[in-house]
PDBQT receptor file of N, H, CA, C and O in Angstrom, charges set to zero:
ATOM      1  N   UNK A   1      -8.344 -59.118   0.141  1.00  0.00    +0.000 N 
ATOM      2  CA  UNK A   1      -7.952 -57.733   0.248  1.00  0.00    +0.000 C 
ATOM      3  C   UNK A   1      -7.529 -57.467   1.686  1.00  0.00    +0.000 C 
ATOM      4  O   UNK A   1      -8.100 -57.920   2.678  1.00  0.00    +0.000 OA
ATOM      5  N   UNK A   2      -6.362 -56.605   1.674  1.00  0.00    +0.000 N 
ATOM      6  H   UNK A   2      -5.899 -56.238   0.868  1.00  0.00    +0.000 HD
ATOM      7  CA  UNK A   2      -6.077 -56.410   3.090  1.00  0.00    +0.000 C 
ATOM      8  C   UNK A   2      -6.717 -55.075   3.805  1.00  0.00    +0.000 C 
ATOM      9  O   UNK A   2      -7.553 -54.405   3.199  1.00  0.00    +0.000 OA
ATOM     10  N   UNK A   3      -6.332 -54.770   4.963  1.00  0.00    +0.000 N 
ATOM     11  H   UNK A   3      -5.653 -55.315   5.455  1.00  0.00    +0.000 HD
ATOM     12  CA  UNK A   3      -7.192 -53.896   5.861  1.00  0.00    +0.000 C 
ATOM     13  C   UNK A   3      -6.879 -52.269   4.616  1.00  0.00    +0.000 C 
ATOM     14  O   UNK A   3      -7.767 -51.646   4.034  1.00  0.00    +0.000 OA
ATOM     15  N   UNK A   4      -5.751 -52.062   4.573  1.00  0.00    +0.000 N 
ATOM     16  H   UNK A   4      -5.029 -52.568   5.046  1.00  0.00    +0.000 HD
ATOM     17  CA  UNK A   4      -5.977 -50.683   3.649  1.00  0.00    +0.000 C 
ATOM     18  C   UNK A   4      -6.064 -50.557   2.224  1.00  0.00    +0.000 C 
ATOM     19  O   UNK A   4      -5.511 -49.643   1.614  1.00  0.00    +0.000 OA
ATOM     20  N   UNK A   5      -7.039 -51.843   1.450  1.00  0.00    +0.000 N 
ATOM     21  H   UNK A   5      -7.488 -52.586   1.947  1.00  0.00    +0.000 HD
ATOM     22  CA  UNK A   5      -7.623 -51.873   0.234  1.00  0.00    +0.000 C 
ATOM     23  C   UNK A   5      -9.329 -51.670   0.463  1.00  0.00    +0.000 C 
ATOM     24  O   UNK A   5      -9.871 -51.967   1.528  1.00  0.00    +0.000 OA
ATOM     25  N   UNK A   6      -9.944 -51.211  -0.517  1.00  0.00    +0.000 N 
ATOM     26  H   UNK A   6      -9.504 -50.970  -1.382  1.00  0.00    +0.000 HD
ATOM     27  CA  UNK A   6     -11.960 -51.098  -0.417  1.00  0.00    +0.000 C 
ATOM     28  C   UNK A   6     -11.782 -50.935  -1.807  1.00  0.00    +0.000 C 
ATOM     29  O   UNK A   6     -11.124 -50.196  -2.538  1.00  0.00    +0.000 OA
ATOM     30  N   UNK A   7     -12.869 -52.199  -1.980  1.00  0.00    +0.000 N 
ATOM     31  H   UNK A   7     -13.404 -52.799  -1.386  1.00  0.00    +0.000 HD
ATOM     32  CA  UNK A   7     -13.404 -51.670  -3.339  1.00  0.00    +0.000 C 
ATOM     33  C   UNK A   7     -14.494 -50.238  -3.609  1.00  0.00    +0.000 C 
ATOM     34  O   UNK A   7     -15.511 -50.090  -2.931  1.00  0.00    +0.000 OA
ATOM     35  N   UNK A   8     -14.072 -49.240  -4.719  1.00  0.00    +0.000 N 
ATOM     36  H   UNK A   8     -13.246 -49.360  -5.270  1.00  0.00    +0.000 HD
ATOM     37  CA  UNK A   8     -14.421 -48.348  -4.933  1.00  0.00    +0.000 C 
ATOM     38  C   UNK A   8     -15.888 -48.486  -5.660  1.00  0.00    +0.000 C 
ATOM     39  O   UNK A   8     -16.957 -47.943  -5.383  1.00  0.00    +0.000 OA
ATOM     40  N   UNK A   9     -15.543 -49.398  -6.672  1.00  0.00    +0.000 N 
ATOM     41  H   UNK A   9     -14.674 -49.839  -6.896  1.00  0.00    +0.000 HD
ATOM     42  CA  UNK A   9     -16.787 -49.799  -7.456  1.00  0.00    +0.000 C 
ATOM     43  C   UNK A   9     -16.330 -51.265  -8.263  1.00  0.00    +0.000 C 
ATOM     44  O   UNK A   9     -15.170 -51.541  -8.569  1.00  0.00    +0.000 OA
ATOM     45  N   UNK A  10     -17.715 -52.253  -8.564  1.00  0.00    +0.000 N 
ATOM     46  H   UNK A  10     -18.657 -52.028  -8.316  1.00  0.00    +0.000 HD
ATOM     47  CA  UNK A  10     -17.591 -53.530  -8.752  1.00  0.00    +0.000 C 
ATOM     48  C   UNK A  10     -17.717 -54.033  -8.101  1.00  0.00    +0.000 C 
ATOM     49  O   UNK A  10     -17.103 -53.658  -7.102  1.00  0.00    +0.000 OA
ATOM     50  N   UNK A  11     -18.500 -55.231  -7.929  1.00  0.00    +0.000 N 
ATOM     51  H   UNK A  11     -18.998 -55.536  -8.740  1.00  0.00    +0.000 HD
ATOM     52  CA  UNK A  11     -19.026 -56.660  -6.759  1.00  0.00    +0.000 C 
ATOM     53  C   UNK A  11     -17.527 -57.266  -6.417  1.00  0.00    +0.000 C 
ATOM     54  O   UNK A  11     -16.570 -57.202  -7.189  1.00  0.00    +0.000 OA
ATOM     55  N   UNK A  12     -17.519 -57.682  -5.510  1.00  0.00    +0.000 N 
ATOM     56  H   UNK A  12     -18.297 -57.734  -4.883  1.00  0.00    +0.000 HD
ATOM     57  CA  UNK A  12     -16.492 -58.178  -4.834  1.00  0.00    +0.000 C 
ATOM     58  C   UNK A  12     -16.882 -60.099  -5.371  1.00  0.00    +0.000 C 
ATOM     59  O   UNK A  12     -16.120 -61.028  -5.637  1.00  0.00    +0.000 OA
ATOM     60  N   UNK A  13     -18.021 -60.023  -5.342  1.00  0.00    +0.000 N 
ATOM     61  H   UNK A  13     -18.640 -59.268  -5.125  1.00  0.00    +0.000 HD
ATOM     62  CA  UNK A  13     -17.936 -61.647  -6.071  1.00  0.00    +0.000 C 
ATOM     63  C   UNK A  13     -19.033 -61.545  -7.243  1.00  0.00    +0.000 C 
ATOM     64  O   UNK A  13     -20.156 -61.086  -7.038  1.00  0.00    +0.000 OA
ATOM     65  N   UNK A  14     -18.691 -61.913  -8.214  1.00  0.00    +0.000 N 
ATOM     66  H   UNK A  14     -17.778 -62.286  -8.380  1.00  0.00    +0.000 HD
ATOM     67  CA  UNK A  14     -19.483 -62.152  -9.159  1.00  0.00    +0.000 C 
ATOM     68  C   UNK A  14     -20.245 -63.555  -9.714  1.00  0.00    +0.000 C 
ATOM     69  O   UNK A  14     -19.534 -64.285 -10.405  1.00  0.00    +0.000 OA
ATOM     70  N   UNK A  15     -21.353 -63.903  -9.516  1.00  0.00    +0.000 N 
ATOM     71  H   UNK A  15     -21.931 -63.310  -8.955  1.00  0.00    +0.000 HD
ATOM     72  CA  UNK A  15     -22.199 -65.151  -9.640  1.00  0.00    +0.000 C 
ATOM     73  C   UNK A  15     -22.728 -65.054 -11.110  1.00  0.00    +0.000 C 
ATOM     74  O   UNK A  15     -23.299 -63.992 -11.362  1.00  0.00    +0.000 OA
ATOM     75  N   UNK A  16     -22.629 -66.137 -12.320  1.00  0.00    +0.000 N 
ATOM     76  H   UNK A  16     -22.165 -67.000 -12.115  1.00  0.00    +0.000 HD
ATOM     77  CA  UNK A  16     -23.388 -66.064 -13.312  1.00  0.00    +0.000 C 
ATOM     78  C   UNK A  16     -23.213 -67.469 -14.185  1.00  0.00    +0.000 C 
ATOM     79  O   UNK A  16     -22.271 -68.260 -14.148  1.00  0.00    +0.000 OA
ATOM     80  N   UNK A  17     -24.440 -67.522 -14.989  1.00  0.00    +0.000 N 
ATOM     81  H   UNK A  17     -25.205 -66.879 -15.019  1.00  0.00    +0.000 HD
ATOM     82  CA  UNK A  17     -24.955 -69.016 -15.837  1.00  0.00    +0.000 C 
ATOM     83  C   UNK A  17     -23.425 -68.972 -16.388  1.00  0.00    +0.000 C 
ATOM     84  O   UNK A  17     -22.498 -68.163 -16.347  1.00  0.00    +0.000 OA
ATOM     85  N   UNK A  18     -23.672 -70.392 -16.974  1.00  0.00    +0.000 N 
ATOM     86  H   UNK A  18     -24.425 -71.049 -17.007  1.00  0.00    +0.000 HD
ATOM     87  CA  UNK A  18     -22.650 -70.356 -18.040  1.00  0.00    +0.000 C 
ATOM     88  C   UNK A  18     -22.641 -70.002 -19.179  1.00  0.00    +0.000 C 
ATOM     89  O   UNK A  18     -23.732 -69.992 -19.750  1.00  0.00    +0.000 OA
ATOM     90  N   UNK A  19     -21.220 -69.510 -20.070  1.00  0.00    +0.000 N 
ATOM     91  H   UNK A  19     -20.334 -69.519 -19.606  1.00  0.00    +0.000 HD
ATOM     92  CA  UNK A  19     -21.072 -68.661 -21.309  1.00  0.00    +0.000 C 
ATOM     93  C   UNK A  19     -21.443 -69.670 -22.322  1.00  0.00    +0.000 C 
ATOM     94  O   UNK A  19     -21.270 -70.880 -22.171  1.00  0.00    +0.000 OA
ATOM     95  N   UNK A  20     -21.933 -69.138 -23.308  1.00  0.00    +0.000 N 
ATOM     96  H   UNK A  20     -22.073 -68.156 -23.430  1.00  0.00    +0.000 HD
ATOM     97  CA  UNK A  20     -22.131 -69.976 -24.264  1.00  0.00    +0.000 C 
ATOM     98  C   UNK A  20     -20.722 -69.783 -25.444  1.00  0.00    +0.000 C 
ATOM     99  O   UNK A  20     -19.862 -68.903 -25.498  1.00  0.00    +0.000 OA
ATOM    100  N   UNK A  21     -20.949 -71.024 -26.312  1.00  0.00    +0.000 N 
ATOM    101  H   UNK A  21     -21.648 -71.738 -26.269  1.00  0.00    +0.000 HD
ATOM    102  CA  UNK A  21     -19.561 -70.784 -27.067  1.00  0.00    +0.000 C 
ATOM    103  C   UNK A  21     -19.511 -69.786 -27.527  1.00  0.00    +0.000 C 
ATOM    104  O   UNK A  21     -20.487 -69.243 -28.045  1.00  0.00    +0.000 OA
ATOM    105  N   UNK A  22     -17.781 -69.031 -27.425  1.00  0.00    +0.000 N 
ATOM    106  H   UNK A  22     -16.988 -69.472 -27.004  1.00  0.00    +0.000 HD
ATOM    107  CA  UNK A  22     -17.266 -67.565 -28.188  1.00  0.00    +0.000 C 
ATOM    108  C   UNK A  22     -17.916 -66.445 -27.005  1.00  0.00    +0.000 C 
ATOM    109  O   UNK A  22     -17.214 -65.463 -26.763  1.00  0.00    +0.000 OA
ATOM    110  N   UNK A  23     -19.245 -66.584 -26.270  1.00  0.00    +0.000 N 
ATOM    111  H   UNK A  23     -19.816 -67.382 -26.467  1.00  0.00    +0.000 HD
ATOM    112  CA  UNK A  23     -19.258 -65.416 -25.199  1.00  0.00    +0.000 C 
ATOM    113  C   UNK A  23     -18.287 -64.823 -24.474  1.00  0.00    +0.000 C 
ATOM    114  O   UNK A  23     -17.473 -65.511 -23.858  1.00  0.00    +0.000 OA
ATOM    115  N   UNK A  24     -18.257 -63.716 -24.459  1.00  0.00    +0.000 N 
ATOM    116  H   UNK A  24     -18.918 -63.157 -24.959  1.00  0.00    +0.000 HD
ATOM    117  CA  UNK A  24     -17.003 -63.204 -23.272  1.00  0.00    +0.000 C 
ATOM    118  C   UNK A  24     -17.560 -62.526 -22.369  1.00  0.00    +0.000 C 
ATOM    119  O   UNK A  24     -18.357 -61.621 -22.619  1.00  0.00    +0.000 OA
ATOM    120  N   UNK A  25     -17.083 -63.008 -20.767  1.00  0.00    +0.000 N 
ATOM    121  H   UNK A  25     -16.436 -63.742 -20.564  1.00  0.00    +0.000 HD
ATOM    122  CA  UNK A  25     -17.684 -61.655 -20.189  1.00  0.00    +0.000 C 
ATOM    123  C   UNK A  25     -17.021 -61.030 -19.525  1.00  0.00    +0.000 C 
ATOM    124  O   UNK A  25     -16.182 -61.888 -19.248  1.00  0.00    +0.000 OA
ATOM    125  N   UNK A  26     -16.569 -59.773 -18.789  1.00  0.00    +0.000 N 
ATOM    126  H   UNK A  26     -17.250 -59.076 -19.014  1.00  0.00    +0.000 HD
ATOM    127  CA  UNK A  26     -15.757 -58.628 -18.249  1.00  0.00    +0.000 C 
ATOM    128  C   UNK A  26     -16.235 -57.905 -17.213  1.00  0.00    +0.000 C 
ATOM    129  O   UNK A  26     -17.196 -57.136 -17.224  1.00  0.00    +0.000 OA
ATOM    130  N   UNK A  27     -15.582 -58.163 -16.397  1.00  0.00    +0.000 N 
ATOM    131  H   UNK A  27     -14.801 -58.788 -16.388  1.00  0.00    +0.000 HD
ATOM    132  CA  UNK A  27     -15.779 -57.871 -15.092  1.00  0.00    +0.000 C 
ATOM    133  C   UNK A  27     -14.269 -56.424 -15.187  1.00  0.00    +0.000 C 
ATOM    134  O   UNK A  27     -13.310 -56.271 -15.943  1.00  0.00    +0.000 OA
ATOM    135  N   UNK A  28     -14.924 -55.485 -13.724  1.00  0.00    +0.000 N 
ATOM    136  H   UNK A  28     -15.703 -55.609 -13.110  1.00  0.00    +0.000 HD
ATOM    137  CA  UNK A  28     -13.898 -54.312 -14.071  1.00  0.00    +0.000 C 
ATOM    138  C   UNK A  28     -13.965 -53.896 -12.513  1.00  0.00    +0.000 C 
ATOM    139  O   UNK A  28     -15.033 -54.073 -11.927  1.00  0.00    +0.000 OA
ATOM    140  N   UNK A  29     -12.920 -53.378 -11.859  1.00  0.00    +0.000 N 
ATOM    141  H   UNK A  29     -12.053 -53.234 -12.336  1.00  0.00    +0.000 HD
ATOM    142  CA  UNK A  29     -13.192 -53.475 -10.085  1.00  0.00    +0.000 C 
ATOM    143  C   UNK A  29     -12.373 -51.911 -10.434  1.00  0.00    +0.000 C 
ATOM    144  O   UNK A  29     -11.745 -51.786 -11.485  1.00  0.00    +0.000 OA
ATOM    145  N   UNK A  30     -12.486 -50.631  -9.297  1.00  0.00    +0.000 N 
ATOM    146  H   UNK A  30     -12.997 -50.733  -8.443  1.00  0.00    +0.000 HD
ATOM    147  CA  UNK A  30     -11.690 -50.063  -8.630  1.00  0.00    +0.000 C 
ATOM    148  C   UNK A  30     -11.432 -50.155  -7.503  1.00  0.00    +0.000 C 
ATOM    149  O   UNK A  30     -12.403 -50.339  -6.769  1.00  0.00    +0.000 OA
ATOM    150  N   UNK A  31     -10.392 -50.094  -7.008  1.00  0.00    +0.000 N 
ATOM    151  H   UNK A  31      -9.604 -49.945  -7.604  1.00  0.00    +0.000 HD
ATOM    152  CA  UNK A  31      -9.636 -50.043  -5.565  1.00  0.00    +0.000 C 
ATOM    153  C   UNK A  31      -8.716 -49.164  -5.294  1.00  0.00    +0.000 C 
ATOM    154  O   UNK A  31      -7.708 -48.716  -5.840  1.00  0.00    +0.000 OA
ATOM    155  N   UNK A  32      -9.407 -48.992  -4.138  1.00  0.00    +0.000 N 
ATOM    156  H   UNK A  32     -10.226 -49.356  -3.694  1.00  0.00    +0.000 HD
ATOM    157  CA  UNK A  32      -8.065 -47.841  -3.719  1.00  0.00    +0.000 C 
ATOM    158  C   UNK A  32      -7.144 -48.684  -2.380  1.00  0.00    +0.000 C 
ATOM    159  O   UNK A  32      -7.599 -49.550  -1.632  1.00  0.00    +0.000 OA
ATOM    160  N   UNK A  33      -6.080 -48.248  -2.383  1.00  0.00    +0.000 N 
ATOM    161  H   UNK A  33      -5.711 -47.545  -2.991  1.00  0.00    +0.000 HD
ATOM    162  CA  UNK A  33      -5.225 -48.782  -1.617  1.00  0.00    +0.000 C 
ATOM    163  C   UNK A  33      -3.821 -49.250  -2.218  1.00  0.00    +0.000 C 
ATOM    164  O   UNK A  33      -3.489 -49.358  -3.399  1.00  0.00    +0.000 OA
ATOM    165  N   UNK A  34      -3.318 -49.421  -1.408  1.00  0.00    +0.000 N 
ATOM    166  H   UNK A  34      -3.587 -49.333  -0.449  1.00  0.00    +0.000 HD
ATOM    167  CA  UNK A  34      -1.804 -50.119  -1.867  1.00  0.00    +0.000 C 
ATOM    168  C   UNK A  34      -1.743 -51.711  -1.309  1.00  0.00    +0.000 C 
ATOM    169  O   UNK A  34      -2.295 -52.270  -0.362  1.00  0.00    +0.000 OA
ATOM    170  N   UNK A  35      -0.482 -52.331  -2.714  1.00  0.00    +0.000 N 
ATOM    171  H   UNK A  35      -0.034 -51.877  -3.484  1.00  0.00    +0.000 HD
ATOM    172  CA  UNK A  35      -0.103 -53.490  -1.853  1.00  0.00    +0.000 C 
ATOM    173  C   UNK A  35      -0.342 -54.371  -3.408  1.00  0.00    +0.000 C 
ATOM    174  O   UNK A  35       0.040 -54.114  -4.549  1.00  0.00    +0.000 OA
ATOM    175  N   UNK A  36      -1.310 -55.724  -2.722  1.00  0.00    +0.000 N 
ATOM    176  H   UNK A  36      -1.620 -55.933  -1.795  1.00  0.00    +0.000 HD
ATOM    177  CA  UNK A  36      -1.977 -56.192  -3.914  1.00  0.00    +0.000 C 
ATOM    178  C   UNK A  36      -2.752 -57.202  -3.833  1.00  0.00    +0.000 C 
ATOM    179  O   UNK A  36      -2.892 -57.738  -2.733  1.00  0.00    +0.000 OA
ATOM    180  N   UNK A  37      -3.388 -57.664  -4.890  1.00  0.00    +0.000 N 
ATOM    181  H   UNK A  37      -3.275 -57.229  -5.783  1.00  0.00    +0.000 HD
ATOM    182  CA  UNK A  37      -5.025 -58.166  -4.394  1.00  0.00    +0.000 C 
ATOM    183  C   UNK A  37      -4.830 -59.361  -5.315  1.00  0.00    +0.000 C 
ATOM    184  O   UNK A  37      -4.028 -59.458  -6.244  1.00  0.00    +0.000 OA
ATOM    185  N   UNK A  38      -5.719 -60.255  -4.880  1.00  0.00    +0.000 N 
ATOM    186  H   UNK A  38      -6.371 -60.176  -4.126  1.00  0.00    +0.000 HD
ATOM    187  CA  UNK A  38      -5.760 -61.737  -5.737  1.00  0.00    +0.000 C 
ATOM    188  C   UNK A  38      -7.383 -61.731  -6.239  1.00  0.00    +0.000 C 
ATOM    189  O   UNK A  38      -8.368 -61.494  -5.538  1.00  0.00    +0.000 OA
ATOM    190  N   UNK A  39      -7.328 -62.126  -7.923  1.00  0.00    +0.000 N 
ATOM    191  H   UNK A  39      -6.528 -62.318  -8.492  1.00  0.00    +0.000 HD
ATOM    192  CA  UNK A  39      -8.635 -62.078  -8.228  1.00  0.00    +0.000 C 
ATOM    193  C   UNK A  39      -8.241 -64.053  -8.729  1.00  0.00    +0.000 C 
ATOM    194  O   UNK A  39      -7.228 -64.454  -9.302  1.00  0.00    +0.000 OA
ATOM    195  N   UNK A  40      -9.142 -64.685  -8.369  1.00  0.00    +0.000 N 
ATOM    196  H   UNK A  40      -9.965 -64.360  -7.903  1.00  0.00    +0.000 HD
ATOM    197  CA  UNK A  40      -9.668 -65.866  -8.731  1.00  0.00    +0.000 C 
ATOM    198  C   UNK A  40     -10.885 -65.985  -9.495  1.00  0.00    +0.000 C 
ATOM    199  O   UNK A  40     -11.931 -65.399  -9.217  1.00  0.00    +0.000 OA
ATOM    200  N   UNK A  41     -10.708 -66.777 -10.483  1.00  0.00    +0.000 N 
ATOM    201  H   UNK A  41      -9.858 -67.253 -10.709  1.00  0.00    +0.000 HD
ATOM    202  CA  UNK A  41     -12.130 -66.923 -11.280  1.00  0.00    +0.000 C 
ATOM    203  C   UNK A  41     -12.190 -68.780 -11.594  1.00  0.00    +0.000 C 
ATOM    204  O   UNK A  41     -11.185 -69.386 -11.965  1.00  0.00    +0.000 OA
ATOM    205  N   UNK A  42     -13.418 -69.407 -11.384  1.00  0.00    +0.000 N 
ATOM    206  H   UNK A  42     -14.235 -68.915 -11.083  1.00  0.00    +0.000 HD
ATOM    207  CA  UNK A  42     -13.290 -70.826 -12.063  1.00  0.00    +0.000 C 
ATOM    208  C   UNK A  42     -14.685 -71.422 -12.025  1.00  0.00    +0.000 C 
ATOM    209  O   UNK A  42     -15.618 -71.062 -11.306  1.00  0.00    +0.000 OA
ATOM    210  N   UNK A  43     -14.665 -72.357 -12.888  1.00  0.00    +0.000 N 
ATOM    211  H   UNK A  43     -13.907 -72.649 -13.471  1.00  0.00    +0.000 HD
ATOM    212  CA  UNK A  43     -16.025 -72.985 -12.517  1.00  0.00    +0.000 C 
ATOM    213  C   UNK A  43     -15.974 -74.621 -12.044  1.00  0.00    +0.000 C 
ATOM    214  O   UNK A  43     -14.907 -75.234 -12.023  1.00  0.00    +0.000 OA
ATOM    215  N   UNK A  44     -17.116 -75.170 -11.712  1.00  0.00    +0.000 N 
ATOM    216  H   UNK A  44     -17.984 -74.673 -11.729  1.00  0.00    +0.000 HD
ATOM    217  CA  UNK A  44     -16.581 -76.866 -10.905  1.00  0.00    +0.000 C 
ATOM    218  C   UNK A  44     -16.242 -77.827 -12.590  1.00  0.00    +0.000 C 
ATOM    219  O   UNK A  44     -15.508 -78.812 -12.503  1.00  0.00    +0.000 OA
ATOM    220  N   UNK A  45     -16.642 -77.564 -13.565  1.00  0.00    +0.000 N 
ATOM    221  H   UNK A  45     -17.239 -76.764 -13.636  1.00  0.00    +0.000 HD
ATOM    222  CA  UNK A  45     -16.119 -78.083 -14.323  1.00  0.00    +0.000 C 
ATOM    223  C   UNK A  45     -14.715 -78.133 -14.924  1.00  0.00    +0.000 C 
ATOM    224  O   UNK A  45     -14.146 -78.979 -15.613  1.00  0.00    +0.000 OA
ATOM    225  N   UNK A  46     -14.328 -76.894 -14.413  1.00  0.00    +0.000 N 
ATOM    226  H   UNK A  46     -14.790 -76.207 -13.852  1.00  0.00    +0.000 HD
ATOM    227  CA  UNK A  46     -12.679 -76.686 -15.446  1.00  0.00    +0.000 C 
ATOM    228  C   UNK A  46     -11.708 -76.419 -14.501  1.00  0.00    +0.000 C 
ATOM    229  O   UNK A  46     -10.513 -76.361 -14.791  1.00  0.00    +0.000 OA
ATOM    230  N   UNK A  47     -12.230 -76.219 -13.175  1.00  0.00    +0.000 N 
ATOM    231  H   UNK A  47     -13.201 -76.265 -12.940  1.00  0.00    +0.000 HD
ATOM    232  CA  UNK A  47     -10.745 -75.709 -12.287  1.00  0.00    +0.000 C 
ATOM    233  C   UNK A  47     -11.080 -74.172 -12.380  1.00  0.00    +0.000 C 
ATOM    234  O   UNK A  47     -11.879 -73.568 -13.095  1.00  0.00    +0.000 OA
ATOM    235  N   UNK A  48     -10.238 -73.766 -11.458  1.00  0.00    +0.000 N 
ATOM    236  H   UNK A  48      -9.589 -74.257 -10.877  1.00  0.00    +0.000 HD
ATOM    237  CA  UNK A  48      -9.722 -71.767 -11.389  1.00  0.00    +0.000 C 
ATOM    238  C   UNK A  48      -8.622 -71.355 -11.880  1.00  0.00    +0.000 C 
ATOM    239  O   UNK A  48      -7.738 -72.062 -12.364  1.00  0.00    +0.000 OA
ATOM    240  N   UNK A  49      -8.634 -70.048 -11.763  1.00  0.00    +0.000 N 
ATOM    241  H   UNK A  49      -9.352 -69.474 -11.371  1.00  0.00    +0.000 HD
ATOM    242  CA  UNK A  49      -7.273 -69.732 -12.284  1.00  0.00    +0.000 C 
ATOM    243  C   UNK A  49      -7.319 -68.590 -11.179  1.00  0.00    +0.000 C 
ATOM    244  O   UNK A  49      -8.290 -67.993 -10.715  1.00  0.00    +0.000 OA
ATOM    245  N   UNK A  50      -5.885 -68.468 -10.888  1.00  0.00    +0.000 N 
ATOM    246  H   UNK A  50      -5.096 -68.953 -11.265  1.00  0.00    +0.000 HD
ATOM    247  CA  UNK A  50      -5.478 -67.236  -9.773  1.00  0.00    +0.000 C 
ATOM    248  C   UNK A  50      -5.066 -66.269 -10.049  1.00  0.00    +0.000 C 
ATOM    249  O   UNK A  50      -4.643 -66.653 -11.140  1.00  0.00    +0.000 OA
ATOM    250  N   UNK A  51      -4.836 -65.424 -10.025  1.00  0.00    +0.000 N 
ATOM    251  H   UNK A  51      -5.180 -65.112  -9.139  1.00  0.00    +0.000 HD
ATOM    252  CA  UNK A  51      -4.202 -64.069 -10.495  1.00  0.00    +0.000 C 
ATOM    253  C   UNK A  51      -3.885 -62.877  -9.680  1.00  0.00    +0.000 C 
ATOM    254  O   UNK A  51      -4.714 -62.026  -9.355  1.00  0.00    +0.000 OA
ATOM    255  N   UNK A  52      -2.432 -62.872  -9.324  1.00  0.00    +0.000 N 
ATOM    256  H   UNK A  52      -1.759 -63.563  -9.588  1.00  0.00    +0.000 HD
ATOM    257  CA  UNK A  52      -1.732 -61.406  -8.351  1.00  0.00    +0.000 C 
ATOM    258  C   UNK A  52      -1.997 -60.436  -9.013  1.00  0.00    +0.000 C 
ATOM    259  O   UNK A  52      -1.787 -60.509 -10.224  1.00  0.00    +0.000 OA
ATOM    260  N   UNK A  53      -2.536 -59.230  -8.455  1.00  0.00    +0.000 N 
ATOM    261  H   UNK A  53      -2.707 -59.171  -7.472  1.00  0.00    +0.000 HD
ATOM    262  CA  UNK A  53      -2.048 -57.363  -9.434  1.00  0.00    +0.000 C 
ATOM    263  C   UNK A  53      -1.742 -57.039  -8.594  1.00  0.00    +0.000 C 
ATOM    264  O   UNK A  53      -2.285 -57.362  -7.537  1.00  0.00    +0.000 OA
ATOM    265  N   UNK A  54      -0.853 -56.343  -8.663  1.00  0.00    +0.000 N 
ATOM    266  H   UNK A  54      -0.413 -56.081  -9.521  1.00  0.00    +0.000 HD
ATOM    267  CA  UNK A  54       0.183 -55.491  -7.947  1.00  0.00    +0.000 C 
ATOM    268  C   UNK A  54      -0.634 -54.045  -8.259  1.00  0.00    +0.000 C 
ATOM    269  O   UNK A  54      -0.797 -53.684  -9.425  1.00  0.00    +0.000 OA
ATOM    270  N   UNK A  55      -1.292 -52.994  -6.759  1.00  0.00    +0.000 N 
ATOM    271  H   UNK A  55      -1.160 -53.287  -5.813  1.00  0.00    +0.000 HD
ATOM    272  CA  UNK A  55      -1.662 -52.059  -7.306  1.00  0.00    +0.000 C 
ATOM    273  C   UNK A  55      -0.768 -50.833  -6.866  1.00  0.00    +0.000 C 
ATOM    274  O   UNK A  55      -0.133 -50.776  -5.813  1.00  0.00    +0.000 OA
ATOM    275  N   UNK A  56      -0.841 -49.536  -8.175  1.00  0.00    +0.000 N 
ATOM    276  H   UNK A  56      -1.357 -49.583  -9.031  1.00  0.00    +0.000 HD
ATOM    277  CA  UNK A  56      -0.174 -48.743  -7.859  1.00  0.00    +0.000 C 
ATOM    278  C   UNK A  56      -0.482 -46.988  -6.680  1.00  0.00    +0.000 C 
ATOM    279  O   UNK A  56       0.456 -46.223  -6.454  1.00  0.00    +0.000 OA
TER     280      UNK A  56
């Protein structure tokens, strides 16, 4: 996040066991600011995945 983004509400990192088969879990952030933010998620078994949002 750059200098004029803050998260409003939601952990900035989220730590947890692993899902069991078919579990889903959902994570939900507000931010205020402009520009845009990179959320990464992965575990040491499978790799990450990256992801740009463009916020408005």
């Amino acid at each position: 996040m750059s200098g004029n983004q803050a998260i409003v509400s939601g952990r900035k990192i989220n730590l947890r066991n692993a899902l069991a088969s078919g579990e889903v879990q959902e994570y939900t952030w507000l931010i205020s600011g402009s520009g845009s933010v990179t959320i990464e998620s992965g575990v040491p078994t499978a790799g990450s995945k990256t992801v740009s949002v463009n916020l408005k």
